[in-house]
Backbone of each chain as ProteinMPNN parsed JSONL, in Angstrom:
{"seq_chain_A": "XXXXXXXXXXXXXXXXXXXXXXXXXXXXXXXXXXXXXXXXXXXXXXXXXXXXXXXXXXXXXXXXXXXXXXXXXXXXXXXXXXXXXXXXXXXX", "coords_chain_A": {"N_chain_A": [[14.404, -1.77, 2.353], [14.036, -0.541, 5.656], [14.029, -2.868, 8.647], [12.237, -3.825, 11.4], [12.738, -6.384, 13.793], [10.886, -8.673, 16.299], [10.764, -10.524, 18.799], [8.861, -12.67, 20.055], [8.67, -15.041, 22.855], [7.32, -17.749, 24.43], [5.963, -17.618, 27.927], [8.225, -18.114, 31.066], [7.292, -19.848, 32.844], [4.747, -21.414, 31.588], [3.777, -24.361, 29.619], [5.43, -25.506, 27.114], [4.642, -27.457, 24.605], [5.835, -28.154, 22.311], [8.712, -26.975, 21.688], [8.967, -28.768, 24.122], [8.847, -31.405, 22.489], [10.933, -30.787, 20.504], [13.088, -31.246, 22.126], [12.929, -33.851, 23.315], [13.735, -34.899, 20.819], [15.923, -34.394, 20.016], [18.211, -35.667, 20.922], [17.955, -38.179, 19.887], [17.983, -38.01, 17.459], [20.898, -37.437, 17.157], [21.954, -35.35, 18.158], [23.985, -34.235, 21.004], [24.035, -31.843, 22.85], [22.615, -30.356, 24.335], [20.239, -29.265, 26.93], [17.523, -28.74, 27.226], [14.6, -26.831, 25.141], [13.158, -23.793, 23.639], [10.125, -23.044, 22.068], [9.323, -20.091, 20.532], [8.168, -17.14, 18.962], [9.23, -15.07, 15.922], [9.444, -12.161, 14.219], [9.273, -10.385, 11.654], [9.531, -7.115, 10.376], [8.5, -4.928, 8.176], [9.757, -1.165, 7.509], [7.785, 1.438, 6.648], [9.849, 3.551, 5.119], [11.833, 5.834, 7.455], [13.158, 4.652, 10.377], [12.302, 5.789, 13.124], [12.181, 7.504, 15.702], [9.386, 7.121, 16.933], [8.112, 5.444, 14.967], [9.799, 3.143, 15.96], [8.574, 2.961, 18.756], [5.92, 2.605, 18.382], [6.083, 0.09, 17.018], [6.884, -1.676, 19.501], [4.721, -1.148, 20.93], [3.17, -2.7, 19.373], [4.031, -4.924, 19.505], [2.984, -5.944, 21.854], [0.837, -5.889, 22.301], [-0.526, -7.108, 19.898], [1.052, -8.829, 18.442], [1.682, -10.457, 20.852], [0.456, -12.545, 22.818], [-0.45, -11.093, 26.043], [-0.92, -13.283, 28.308], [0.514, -15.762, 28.236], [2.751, -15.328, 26.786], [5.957, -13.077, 26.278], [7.666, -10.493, 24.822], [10.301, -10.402, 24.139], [12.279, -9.171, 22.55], [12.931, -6.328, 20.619], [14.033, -5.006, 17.616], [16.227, -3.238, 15.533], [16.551, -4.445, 12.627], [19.953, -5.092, 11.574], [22.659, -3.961, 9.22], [24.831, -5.635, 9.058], [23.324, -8.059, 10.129], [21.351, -8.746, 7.839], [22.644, -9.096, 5.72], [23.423, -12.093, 6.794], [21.761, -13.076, 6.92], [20.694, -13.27, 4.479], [22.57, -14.759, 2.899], [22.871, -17.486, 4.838]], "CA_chain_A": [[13.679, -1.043, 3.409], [14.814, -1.656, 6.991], [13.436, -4.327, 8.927], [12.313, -4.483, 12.807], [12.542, -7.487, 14.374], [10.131, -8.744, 17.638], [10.602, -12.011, 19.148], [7.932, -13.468, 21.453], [8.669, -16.117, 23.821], [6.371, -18.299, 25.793], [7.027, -17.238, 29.28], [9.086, -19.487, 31.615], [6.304, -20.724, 33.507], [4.174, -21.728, 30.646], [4.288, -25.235, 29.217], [5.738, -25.709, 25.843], [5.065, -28.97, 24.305], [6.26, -28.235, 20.755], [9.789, -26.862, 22.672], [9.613, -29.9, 24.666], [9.119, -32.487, 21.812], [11.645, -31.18, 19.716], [14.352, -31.435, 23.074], [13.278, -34.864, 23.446], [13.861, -35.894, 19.111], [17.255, -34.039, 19.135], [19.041, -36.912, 21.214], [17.634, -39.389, 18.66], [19.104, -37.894, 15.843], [23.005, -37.581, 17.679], [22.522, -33.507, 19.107], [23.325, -34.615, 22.721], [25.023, -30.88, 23.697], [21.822, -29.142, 24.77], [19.182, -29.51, 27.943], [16.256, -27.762, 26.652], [14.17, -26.35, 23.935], [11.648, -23.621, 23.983], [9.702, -22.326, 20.736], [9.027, -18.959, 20.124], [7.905, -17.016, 17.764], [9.897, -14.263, 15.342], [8.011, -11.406, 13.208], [10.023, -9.199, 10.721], [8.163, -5.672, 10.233], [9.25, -3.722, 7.029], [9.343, -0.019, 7.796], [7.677, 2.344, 5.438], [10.241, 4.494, 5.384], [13.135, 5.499, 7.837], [13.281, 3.449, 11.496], [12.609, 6.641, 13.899], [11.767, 7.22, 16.952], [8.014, 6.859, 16.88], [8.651, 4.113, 14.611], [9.895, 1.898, 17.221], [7.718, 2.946, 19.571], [4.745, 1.952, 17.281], [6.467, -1.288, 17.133], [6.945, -2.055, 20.808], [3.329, -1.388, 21.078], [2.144, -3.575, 18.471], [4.341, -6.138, 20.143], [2.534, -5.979, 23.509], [-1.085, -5.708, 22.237], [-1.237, -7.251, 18.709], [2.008, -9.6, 18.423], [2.128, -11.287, 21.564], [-0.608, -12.861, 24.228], [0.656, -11.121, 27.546], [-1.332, -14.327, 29.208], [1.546, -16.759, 27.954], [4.078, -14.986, 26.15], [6.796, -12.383, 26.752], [8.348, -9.954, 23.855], [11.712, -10.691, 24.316], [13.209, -8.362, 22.018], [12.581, -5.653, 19.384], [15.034, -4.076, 17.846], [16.189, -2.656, 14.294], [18.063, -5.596, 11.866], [21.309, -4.524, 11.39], [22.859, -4.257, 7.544], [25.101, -7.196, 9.381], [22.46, -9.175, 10.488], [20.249, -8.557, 6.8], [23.789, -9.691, 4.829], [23.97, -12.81, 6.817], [20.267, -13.604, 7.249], [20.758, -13.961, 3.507], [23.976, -15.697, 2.687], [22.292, -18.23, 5.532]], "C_chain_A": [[14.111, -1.58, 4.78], [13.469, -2.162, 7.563], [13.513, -3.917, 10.643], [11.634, -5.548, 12.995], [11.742, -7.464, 15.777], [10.192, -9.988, 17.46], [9.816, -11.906, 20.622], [8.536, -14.945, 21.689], [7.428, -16.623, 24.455], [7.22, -18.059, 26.886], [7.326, -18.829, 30.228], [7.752, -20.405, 32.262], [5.416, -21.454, 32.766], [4.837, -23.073, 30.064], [4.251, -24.977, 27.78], [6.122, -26.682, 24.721], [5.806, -29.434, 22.472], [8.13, -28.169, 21.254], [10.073, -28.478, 22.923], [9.673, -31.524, 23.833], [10.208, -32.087, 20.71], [13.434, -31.493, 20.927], [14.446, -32.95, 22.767], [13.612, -35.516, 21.852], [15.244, -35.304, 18.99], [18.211, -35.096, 19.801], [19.214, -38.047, 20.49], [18.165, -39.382, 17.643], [20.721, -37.258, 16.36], [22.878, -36.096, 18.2], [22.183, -34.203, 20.681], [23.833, -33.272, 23.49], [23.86, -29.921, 24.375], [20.611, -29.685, 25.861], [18.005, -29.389, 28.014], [16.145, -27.029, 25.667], [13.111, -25.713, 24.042], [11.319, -22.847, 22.402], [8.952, -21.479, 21.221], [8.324, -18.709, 18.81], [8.875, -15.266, 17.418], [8.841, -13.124, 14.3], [9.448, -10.343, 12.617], [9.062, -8.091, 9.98], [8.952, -4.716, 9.163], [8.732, -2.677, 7.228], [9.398, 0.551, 6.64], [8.497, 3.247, 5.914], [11.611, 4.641, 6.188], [12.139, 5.085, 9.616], [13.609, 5.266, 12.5], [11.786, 6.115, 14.962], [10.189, 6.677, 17.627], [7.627, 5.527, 16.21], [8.759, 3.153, 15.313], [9.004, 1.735, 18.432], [6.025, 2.262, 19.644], [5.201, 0.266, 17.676], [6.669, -1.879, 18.555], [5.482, -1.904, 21.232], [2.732, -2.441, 20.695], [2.606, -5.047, 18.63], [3.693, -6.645, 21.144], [1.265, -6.764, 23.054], [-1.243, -6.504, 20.646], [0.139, -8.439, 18.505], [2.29, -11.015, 19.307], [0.688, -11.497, 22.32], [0.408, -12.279, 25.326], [-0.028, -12.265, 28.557], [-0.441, -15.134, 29.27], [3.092, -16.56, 27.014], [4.966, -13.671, 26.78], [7.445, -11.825, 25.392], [9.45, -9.947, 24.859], [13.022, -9.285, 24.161], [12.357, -7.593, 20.941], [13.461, -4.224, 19.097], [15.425, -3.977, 15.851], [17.14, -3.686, 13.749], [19.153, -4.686, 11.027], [21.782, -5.013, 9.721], [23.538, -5.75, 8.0], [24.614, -8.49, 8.987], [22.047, -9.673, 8.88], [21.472, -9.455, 5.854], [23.48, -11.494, 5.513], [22.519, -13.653, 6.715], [20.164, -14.481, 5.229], [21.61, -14.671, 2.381], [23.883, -17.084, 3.802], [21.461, -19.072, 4.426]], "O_chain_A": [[14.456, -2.738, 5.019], [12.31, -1.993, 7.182], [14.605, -3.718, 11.174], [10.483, -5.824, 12.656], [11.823, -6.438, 16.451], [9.868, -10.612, 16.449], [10.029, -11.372, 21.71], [8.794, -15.778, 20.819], [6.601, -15.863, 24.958], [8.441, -18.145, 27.017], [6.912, -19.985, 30.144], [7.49, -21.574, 31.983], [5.158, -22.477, 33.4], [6.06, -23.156, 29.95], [3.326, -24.384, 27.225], [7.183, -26.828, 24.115], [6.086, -30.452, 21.839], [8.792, -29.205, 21.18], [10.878, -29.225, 22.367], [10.258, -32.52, 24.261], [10.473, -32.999, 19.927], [14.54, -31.838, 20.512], [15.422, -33.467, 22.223], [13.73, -36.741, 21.808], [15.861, -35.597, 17.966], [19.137, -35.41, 19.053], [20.218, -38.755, 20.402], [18.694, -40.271, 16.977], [21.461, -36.633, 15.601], [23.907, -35.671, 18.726], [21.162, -34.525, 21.29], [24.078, -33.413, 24.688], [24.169, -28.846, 24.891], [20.03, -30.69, 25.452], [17.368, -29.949, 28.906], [17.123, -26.5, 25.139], [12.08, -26.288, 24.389], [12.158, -22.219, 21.756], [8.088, -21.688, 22.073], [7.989, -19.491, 17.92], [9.139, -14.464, 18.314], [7.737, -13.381, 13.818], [10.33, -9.777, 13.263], [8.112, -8.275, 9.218], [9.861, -3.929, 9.427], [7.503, -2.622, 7.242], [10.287, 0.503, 5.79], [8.208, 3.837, 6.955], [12.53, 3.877, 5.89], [10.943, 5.211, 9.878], [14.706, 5.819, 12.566], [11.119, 5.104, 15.181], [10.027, 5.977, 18.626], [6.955, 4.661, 16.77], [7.898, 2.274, 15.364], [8.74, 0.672, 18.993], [5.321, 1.727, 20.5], [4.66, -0.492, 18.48], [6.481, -3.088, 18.425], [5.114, -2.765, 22.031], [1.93, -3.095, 21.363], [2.042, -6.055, 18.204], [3.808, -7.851, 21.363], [0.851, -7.882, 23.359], [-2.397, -6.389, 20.234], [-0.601, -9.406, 18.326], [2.774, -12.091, 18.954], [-0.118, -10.568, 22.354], [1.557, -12.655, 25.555], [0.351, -12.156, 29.723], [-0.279, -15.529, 30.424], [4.039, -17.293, 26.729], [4.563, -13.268, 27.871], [7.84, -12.751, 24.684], [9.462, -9.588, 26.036], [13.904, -8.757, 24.837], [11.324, -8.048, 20.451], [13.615, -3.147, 19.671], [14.814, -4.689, 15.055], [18.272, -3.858, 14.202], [19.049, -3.861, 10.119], [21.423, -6.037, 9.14], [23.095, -6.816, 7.573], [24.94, -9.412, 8.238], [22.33, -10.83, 8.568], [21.095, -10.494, 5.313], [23.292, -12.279, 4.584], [22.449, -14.845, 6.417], [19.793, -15.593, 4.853], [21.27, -15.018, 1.25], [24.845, -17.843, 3.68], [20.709, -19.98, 4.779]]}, "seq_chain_B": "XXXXXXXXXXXXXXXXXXXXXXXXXXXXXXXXXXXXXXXXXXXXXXXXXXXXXXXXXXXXXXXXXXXXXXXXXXXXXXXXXXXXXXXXXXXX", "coords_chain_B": {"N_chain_B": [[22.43, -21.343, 32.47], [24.261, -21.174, 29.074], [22.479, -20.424, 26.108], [21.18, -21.173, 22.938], [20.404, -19.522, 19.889], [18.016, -19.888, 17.309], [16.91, -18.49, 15.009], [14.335, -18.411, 12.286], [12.938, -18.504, 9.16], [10.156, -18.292, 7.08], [10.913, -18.678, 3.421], [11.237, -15.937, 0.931], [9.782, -15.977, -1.609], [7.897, -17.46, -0.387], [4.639, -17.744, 0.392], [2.946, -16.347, 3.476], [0.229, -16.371, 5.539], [-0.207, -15.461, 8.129], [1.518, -13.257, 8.329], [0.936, -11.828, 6.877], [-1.798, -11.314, 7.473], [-1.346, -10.24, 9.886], [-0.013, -7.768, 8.889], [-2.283, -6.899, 7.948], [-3.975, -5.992, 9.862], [-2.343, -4.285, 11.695], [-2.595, -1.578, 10.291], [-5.309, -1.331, 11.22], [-5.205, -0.878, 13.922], [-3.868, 1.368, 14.208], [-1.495, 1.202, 13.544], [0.442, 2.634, 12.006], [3.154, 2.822, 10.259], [3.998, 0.399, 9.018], [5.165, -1.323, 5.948], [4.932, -4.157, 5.261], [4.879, -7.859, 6.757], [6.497, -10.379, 8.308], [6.426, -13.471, 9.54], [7.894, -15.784, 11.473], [9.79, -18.364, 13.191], [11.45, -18.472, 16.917], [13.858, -20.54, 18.231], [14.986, -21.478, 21.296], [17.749, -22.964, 22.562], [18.803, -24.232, 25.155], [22.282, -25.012, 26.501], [23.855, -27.311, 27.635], [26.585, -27.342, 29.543], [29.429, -25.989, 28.451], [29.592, -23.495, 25.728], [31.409, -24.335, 22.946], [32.785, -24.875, 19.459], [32.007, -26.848, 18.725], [29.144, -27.477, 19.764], [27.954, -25.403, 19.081], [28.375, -25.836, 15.713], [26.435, -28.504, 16.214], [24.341, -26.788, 16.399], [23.752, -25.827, 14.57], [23.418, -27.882, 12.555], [21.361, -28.837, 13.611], [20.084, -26.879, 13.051], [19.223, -27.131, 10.27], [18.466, -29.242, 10.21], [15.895, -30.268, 11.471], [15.103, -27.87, 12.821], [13.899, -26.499, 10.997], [12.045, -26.19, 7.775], [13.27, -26.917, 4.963], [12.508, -26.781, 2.561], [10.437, -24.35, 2.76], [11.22, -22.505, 4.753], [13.911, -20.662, 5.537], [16.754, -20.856, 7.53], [17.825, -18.11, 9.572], [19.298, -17.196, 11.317], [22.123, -18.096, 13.736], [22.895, -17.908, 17.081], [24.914, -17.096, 19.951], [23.232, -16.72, 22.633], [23.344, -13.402, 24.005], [24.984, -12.12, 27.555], [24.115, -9.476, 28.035], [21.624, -9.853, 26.172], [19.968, -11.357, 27.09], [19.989, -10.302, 30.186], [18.383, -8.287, 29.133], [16.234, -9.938, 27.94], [14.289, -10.534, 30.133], [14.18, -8.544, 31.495], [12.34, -7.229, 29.872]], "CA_chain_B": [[23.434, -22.046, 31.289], [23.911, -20.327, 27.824], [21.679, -20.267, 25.266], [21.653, -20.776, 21.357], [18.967, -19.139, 19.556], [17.693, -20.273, 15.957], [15.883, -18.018, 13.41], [14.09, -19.455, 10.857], [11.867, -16.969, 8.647], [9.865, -18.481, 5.622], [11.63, -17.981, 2.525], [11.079, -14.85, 0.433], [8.958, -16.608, -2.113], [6.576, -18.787, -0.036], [3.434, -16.802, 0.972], [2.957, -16.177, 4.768], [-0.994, -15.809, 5.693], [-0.314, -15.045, 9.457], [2.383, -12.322, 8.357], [-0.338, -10.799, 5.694], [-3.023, -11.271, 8.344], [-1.055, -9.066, 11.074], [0.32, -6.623, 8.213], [-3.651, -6.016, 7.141], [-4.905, -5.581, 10.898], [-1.966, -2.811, 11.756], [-3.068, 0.122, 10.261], [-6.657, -0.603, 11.376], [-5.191, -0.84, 15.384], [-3.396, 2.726, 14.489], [-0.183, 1.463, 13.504], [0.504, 3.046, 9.986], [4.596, 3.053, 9.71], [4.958, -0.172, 8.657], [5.009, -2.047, 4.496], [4.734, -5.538, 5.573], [4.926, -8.427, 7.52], [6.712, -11.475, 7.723], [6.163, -14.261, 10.917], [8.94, -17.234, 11.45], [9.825, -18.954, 14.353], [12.466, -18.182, 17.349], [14.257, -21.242, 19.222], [16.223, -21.24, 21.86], [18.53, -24.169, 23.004], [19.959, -24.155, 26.42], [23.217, -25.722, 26.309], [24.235, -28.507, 28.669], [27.974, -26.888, 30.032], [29.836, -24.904, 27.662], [29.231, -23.268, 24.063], [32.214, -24.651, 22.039], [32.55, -24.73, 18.26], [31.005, -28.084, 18.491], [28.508, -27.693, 20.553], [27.29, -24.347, 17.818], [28.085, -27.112, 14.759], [25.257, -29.295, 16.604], [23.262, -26.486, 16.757], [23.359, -25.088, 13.002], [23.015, -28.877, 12.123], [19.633, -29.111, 14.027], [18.629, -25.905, 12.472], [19.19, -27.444, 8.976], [17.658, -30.747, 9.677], [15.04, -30.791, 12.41], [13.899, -26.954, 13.526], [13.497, -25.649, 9.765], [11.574, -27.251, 6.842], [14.306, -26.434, 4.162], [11.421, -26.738, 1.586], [9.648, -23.471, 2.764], [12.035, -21.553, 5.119], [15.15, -20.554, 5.851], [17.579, -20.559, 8.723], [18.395, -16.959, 9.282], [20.391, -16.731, 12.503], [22.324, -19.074, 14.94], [24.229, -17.398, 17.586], [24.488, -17.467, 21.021], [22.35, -15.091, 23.486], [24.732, -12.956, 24.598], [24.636, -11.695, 28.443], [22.898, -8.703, 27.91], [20.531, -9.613, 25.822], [19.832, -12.036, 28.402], [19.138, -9.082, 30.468], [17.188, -7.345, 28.112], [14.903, -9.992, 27.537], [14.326, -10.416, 31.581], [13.118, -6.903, 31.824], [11.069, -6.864, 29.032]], "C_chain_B": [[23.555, -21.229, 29.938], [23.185, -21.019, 26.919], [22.012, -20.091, 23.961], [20.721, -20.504, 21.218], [19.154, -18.947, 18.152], [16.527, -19.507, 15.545], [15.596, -18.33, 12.407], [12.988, -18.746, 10.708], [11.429, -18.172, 7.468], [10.177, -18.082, 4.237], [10.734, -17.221, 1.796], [9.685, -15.137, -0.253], [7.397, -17.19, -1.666], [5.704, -17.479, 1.011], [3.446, -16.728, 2.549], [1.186, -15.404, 5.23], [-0.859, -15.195, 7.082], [0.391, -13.748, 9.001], [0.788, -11.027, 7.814], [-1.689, -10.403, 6.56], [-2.67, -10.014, 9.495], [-0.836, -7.72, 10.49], [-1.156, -5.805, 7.829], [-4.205, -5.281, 9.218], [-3.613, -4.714, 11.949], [-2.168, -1.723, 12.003], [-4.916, 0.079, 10.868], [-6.331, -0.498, 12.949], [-4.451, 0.503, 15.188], [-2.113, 2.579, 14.354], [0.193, 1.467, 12.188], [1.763, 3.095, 9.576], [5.074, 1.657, 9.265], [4.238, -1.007, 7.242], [4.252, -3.342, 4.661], [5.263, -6.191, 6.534], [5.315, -9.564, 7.744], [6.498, -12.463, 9.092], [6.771, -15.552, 10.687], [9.039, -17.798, 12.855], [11.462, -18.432, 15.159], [13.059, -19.633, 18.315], [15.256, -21.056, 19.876], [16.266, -22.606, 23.344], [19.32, -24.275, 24.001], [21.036, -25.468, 26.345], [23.412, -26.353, 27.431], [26.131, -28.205, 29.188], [28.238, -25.964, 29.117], [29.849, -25.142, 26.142], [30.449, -23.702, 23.146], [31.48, -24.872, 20.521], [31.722, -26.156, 18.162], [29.962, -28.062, 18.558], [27.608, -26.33, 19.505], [27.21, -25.191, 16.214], [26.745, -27.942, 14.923], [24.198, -28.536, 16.273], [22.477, -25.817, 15.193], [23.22, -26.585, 12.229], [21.487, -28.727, 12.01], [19.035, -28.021, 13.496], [18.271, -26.321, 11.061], [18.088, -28.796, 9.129], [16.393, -31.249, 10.747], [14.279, -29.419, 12.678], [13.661, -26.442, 12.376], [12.769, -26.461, 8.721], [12.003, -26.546, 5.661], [13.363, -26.206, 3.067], [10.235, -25.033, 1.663], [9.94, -22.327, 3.646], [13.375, -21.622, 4.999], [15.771, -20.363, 6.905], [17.978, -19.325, 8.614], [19.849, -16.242, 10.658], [20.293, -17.981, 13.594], [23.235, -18.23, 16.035], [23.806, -17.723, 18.872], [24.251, -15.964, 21.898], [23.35, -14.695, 23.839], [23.806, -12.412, 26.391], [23.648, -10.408, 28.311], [21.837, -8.562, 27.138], [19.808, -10.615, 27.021], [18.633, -11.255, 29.04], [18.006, -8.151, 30.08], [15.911, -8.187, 28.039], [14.138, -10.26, 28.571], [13.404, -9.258, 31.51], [12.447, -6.404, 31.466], [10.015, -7.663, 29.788]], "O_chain_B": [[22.603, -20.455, 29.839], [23.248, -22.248, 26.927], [22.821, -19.243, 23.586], [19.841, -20.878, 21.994], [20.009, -18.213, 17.656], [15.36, -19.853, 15.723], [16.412, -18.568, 11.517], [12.206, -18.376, 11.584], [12.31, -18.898, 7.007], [9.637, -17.04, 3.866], [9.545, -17.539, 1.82], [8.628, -14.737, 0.235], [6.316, -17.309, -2.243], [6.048, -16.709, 1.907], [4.443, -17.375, 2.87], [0.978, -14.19, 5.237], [-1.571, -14.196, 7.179], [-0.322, -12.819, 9.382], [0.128, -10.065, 8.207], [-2.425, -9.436, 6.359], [-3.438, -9.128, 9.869], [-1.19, -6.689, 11.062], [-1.275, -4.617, 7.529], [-4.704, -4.184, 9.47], [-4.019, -4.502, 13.091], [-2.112, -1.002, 12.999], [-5.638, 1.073, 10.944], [-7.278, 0.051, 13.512], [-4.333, 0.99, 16.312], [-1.364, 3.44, 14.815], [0.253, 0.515, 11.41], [1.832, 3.432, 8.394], [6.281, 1.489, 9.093], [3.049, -1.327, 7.278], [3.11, -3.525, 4.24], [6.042, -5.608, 7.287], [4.411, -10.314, 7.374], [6.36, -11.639, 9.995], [6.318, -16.353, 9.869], [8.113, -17.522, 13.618], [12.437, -18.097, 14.486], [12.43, -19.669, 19.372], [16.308, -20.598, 19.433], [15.58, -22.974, 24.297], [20.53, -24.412, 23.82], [20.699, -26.639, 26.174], [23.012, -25.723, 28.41], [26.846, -29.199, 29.061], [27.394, -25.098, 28.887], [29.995, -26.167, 25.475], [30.262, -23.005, 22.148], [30.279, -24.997, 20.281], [30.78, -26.278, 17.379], [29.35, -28.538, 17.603], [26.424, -26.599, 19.302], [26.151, -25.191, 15.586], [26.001, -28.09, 13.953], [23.16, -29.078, 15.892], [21.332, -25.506, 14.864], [22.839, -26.423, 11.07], [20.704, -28.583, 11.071], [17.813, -27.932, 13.376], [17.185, -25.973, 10.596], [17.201, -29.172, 8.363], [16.012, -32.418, 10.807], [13.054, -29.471, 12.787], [12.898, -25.505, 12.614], [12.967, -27.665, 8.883], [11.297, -25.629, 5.242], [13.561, -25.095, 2.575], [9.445, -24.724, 0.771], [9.27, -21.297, 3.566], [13.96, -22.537, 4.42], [15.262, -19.412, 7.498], [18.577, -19.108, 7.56], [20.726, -15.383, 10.753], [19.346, -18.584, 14.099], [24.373, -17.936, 15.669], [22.789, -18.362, 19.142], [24.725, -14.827, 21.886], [24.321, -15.425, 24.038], [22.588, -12.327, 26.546], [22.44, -10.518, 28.519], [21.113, -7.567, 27.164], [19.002, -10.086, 27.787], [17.411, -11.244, 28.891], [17.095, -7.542, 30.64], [14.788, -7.683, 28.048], [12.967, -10.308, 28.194], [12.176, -9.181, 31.48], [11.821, -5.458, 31.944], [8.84, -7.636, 29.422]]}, "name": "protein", "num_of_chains": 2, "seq": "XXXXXXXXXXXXXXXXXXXXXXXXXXXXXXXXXXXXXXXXXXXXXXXXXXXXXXXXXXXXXXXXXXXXXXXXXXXXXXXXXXXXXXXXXXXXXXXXXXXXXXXXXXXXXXXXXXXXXXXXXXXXXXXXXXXXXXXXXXXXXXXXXXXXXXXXXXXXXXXXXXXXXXXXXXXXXXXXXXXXXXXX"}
């Protein structure tokens, strides 16, 4: 069945102390190539059915109002997983 | 700076009460097109200069051994933001 994806973010201004404790533990264990770390969150939505237009629209709603806080977060993205993506997501 | 961004979904198997919790309260907010529901996490790793193969090695390390708990998810995507999603997630 296909699959839309919605990723929420905490927005930039917002502190993120889960983010910022795993920045400061990845130097400890030898990852020194990166400056920052912010955690999100991911949601995979199995569509009854086929991925139309109303469909997504549904889903960009239910991102706003039922997915995300708009007080501290930000939907990022939402968008249809690709056979690509779905192959590698599970050979990962 | 660019950005890596780590997906990590709970594997297939292992129950998900938040997913099951958003998939039941859906159809009662009016959104009826979708089966189910799954809820993982999104990180994203601003890189310190440039994305080299190393510097993506580091980062599919840390998803194996620090942002995932191999015991109950899975890593499903490492790549790096590309410019327009960038954009995209800006304007959302």
């Amino acid at each position: 069945m296909p699959t839309i994806v919605v990723d929420v973010m905490p927005k930039p201004e917002i502190l993120d102390p889960q983010g910022k404790a795993i920045a400061g533990a990845l130097p400890r264990l030898g990852f020194t190539g990166f400056a920052s770390v912010r955690q999100g969150r991911r949601f995979e939505l199995t569509v009854d059915g086929e991925v139309t237009e109303d469909v997504l629209a549904q889903a960009r709603k239910a991102a706003e109002e039922l997915l995300s806080n708009p007080v501290i977060e930000d939907v990022v993205n939402v968008a249809v997983l690709t056979e690509s993506a779905q192959n590698e997501s599970q050979s990962a």
